[in-house]
C-alpha positions in Angstrom: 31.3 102.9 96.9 32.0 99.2 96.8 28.8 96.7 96.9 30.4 95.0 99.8 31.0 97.8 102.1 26.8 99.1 100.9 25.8 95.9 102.5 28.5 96.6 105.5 26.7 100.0 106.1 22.9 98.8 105.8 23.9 96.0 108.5 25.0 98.7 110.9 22.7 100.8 110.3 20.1 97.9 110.8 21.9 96.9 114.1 21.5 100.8 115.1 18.0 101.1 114.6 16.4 98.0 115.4 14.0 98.7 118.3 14.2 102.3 118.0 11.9 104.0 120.4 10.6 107.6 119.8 11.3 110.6 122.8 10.4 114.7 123.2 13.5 115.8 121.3 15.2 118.4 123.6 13.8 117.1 126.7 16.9 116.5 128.3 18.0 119.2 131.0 21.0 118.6 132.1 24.8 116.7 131.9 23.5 113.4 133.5 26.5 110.8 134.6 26.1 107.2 134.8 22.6 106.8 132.8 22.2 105.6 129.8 21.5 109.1 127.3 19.0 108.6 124.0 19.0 110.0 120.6 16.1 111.8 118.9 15.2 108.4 118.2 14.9 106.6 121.6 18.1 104.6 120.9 20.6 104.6 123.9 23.8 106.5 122.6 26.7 104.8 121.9 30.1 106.8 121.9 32.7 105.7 124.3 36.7 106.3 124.0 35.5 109.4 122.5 35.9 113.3 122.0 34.0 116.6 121.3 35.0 119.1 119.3 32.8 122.5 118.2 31.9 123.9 114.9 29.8 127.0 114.4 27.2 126.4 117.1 27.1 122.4 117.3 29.0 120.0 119.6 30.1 117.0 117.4 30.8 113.7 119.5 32.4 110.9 118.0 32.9 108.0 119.8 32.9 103.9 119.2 29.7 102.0 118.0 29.5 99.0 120.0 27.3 95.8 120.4 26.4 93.3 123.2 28.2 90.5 121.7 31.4 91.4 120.6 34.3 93.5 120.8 34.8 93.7 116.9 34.9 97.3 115.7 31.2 98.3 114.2 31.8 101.7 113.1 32.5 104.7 114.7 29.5 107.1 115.6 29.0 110.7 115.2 26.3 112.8 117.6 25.8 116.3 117.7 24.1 119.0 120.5 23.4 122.1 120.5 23.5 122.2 124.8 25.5 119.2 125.3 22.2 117.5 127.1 20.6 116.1 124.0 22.8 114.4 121.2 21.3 113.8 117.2 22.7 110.6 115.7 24.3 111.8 112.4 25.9 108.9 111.0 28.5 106.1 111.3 31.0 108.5 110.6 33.3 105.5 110.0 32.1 102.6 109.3 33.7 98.9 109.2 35.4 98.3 106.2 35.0 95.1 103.5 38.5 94.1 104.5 42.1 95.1 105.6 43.2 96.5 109.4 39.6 98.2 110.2 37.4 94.7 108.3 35.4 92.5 110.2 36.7 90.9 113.4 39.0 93.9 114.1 39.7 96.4 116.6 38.6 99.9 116.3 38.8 102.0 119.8 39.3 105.3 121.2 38.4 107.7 118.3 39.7 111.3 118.4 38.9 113.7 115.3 40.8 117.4 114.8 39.8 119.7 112.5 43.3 121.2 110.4 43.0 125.3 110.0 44.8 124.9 107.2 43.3 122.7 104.9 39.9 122.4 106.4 39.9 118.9 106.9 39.3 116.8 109.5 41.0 114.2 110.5 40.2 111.2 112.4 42.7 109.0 114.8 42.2 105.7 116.2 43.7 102.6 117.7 43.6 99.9 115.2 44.3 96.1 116.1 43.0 92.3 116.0 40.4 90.9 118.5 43.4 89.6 120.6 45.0 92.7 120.5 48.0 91.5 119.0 48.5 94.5 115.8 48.2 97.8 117.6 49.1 100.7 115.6 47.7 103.7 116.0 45.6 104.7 112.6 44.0 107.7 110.7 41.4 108.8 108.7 39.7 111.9 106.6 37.2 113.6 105.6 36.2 117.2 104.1 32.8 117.5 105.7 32.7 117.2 110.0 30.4 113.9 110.1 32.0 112.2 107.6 32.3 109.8 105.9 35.9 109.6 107.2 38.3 107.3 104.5 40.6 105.2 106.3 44.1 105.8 105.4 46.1 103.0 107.3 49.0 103.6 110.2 49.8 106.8 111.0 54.0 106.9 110.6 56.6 108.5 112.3 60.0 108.0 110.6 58.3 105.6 107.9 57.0 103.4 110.6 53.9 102.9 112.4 52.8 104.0 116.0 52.7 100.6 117.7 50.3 102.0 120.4 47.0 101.1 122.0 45.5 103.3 123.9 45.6 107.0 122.5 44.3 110.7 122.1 45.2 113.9 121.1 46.0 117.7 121.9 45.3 120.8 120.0 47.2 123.7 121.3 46.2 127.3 121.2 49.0 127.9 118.2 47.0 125.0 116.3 49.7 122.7 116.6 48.5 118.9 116.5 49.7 116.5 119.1 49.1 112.9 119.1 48.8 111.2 122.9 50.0 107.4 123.4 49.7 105.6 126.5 53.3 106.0 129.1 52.6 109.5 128.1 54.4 109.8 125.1 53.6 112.9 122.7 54.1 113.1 119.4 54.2 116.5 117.2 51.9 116.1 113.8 52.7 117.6 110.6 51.3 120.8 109.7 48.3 119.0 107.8 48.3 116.3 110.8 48.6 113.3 108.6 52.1 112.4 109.6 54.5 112.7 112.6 57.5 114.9 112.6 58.9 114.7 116.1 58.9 112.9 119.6 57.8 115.9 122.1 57.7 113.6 124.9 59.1 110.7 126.0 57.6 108.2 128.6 56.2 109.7 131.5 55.3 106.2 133.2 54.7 102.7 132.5 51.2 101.6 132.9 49.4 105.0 131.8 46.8 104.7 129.6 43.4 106.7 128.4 45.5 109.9 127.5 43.8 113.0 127.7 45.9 116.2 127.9 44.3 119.8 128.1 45.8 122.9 128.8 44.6 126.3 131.0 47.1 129.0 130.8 50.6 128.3 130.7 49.7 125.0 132.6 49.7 121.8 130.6 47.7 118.9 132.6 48.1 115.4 131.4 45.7 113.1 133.1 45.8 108.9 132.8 44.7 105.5 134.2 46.1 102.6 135.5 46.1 99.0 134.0 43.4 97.4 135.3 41.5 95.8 132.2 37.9 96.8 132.1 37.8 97.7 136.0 37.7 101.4 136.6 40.3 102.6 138.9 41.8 106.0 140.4 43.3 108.3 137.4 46.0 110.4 137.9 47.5 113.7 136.3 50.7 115.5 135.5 51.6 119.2 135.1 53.9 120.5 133.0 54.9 124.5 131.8 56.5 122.7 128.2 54.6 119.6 126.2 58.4 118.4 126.7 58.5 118.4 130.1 59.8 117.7 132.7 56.3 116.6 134.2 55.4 116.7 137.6 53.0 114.3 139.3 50.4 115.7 141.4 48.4 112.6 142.4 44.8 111.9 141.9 41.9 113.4 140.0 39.3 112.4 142.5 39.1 110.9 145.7 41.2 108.3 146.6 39.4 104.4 146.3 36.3 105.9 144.2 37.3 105.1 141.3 37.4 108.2 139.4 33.8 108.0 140.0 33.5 104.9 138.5 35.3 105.7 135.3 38.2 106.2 133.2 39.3 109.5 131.4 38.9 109.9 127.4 39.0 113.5 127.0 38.6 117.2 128.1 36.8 119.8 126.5 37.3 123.2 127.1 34.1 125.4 127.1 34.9 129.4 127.2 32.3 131.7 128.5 32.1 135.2 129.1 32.5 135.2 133.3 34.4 131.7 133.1 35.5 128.5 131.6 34.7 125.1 132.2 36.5 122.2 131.7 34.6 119.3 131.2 36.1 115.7 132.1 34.9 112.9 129.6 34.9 109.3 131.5 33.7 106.4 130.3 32.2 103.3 132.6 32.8 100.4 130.5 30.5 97.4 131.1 32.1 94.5 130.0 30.4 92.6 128.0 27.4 94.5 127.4 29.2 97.6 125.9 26.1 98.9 124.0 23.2 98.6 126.3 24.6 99.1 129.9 28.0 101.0 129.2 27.7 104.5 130.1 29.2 108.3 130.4 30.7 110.2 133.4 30.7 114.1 132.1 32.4 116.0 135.7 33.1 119.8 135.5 36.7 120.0 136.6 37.8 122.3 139.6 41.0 124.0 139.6 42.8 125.3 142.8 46.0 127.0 141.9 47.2 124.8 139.5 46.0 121.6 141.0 42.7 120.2 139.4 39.8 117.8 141.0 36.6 115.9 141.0 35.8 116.5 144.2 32.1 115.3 144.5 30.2 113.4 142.2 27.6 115.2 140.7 24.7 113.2 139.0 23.3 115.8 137.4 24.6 119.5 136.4 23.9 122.8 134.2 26.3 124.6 132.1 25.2 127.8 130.7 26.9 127.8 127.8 27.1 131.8 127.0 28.7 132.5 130.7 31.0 129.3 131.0 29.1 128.9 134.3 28.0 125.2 135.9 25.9 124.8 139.0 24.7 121.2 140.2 20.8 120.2 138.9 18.4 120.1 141.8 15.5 118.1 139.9 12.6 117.6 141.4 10.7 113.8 141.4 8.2 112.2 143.5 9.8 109.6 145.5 8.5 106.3 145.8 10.5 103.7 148.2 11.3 100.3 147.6 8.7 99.0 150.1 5.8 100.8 148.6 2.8 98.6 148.9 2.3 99.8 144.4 5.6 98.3 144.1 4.6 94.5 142.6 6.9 92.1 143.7 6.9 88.9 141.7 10.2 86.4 142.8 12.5 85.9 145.8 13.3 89.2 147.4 14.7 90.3 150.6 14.6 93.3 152.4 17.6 94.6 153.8 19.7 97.8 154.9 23.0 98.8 152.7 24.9 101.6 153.0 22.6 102.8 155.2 19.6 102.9 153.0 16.9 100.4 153.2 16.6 98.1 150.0 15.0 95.4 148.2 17.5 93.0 146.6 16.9 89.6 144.4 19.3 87.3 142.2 16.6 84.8 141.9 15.9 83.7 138.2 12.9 85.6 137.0 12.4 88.0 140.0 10.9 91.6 138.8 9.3 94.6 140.2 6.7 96.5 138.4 5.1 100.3 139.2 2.3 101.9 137.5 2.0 105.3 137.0 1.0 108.7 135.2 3.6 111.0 134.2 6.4 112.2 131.7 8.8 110.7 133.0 11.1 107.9 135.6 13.8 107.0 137.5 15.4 104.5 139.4 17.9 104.8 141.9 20.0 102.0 143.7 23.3 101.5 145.5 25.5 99.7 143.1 27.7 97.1 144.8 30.4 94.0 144.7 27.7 91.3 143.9 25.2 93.1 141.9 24.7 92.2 138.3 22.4 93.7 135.4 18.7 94.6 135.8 16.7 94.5 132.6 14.4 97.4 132.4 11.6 98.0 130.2 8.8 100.9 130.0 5.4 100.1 128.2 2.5 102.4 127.8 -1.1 101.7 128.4 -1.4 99.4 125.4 1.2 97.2 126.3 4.0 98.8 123.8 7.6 98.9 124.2 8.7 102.6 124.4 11.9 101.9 126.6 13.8 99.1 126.8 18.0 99.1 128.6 19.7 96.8 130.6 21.6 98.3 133.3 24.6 97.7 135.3 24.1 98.0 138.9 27.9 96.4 139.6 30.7 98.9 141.4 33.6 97.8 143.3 33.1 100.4 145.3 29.5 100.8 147.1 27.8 103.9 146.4 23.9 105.1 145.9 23.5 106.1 143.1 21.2 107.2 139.8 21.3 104.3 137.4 18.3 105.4 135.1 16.0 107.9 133.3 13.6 107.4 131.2 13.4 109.9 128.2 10.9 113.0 128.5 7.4 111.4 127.2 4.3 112.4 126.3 2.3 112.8 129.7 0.7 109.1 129.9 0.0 106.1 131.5 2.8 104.0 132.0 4.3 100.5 133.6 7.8 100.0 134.8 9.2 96.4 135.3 12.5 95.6 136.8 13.8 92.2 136.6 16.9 90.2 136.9 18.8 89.5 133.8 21.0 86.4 135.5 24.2 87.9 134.2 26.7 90.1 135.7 30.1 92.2 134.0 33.0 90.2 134.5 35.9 89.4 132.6 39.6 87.9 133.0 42.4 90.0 131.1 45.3 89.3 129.3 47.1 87.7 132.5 43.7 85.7 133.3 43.2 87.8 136.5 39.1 88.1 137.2 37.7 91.4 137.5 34.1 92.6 137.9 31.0 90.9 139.7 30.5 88.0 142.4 27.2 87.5 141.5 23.6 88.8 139.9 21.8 90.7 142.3 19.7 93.5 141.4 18.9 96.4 144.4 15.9 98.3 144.3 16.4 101.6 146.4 13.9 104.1 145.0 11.8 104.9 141.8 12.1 108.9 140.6 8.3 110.3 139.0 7.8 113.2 137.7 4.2 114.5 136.4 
């Protein structure tokens, strides 16, 4: 390996680690959406535009590395799980190269990795481009072991020439046939050792479909997308179809109309088969623009079918999957409840009391306004009800010597108004600890390509309840 790209990896890896805060490996009991989820090292995971595929008895996730500062690529990261609960950091499966399309101050997104039956390789697809997103192509690389480290191998070509793509994915059918996935809904056939393109399967489906993710039950092929709207989640759609070639049929929404795909936007399906069912798992990510590392986080729905017509019908934030039946049931967890206006609540600041969607709260966007709780026990929560003009809360966790053990900045911003879970601590040793919430005076918004402003109004933070358990 090259000096330079030595000194590439130890700066990731020293971006990875820094502040790494030690948890109860396999504490976690259940598919939690919308929290930030922690490695066997305390560090918040970071994996989004990603996929899962199984080997033997692991779940291997690879998704992108991110930081708070930038949009460059950083690597892509590989996690694995036994249960899908609690993921292992195993390595930057990809890291940033010295130079050339996947260097420094490059775009690296939406990584999708296939393992070839044939060769035994595994291959790795991305979209590749420049910071203004002006060089999309859609890229490969490969490796012989699972976690890599994957070698890039530049543009991915169909007839000699690149894919000139963004947003991506890919399908795997049951005859092991690779597919890639572009956005309009274009499928493309791979060769049989998935390093090249041999046919158009698909032509456009519609303009403004992005975040591919195609899975199939039966003889039913579902093809589910979103619409355009920058970093902003919106309402994601499918299409059903008997043939990869069509004709496709649109069959509306995945979730209820105006939430938002539960506040995220599709990456993947994973099929999970059981011996009384199988469950098909949505991957969504909730992008927090610009704080993709620390406040970014994961919407994992099981999907429900009726006939051939598939949903999200509720929002679940929290939910079991036996892994031997294929069954899923919702998590009832049980935490002491303490409200907002509990007198061992310290409030330090300009707050106000008020009532939101029906559920009494304590709100602040004044500069240096924070809560703080005391308590014994393994673990804690915080639930609010994310809105228009809320911004990011920081949060830290410090035991009874004063020391950092959890430290995340969450994103209490949705367009749409819900009440919701928006943190968990890890499972820790049974202590004394101190909670303190305070206002980070920022908030995740952004203008797009067309200069249109999406995201927050303004920097409140909203204090609903805190979540204890002994």
């Amino acid at each position: 390996m090259k000096i330079a790209n030595i000194i590439v990896l130890i700066v990731v890896f020293a971006l990875y680690y820094q502040q790494s805060y030690a948890q109860q490996p396999g504490k976690t009991d259940a598919i939690y959406s919308g929290l930030p989820w922690y490695d066997q090292y305390g560090k918040v995971v970071s994996a989004h535009g990603a996929n899962i595929i199984q080997e033997k008895n692991l779940f291997y996730l690879f998704g992108e590395a991110h930081t708070d500062t930038s949009n460059a690529f950083v690597g892509f990261n590989c996690y694995s799980s036994k249960d899908l609960y609690n993921w292992k950091f195993e390595k930057i499966a990809l890291p940033v190269q010295s130079s050339g399309k996947l260097g420094p101050n490059r775009i690296g997104e939406r990584p999708k990795v296939m393992k070839n039956s044939k060769t035994g390789e595994f291959i790795m697809y991305m979209h590749v481009d420049t910071l203004g997103y002006k060089d999309q192509f859609v890229g490969y690389a490969v490796s012989k072991n699972i976690t890599g480290p994957y070698q890039f191998q530049g543009a991915l070509l169909f007839n000699g020439k690149p894919i000139k793509k963004w947003d991506m994915g890919t399908f795997q059918d049951d005859d092991g046939k690779g597919y890639l996935l572009t956005h309009g809904g274009v499928i493309h056939q791979l060769s049989d050792d998935y390093k090249s393109i041999v046919a158009e399967t698909n032509k456009q489906i519609a303009s403004g479909f992005e975040s591919p993710a195609l899975f199939r039950k039966g003889n039913t092929y579902y093809f589910i997308g979103s619409h355009l709207t920058s970093w902003e989640k919106n309402d994601n759609y499918y299409y059903t179809s008997t043939s990869l070639s069509g004709p496709w049929i649109a069959r509306g929404l995945i979730a209820p109309k105006d939430q938002l795909t539960w506040n995220s936007q599709s990456t993947f399906v994973l099929k999970i088969a059981g011996s009384k069912d199988t469950t098909y798992l949505f991957m969504g990510d909730r992008w927090s623009y610009p704080r993709q590392l620390s406040a970014a986080t994961y919407v994992w729905q099981p999907i429900k079918f009726y006939g051939d017509s598939i949903s999200l019908p509720s929002y679940l934030d929290a939910w079991n999957i036996d892994l031997k039946t294929g069954l899923t049931v919702e998590k009832n967890s049980i935490y002491q409840t303490i409200e907002h206006d509990d007198k061992r609540i310290q409030y330090i600041g300009d707050w106000a009391r008020s009532v939101v969607e029906a559920l009494p709260v304590s709100r602040s966007k004044a500069e240096n306004a924070s809560c703080s709780f005391t308590f014994s026990g393994t673990q804690i929560g915080l639930q609010t009800v994310v809105l228009p003009d809320n911004g990011y809360a920081n949060i830290i966790l410090t035991d009874k010597n004063g020391k950092v053990v959890v430290k995340n900045l969450i994103d209490m911003y949705s367009k749409v108004p819900a009440a919701r879970i928006v943190f968990l601590s890890p499972v820790l040793p049974k202590a004394k600890y101190k909670l303190t919430i305070s206002t980070a005076g920022e908030r995740p918004n952004w203008t797009d390509k067309k200069k249109i402003s999406y995201g927050s109004t303004a920097n409140n933070i909203t204090i609903s309840k805190l979540m204890i358990k002994e």
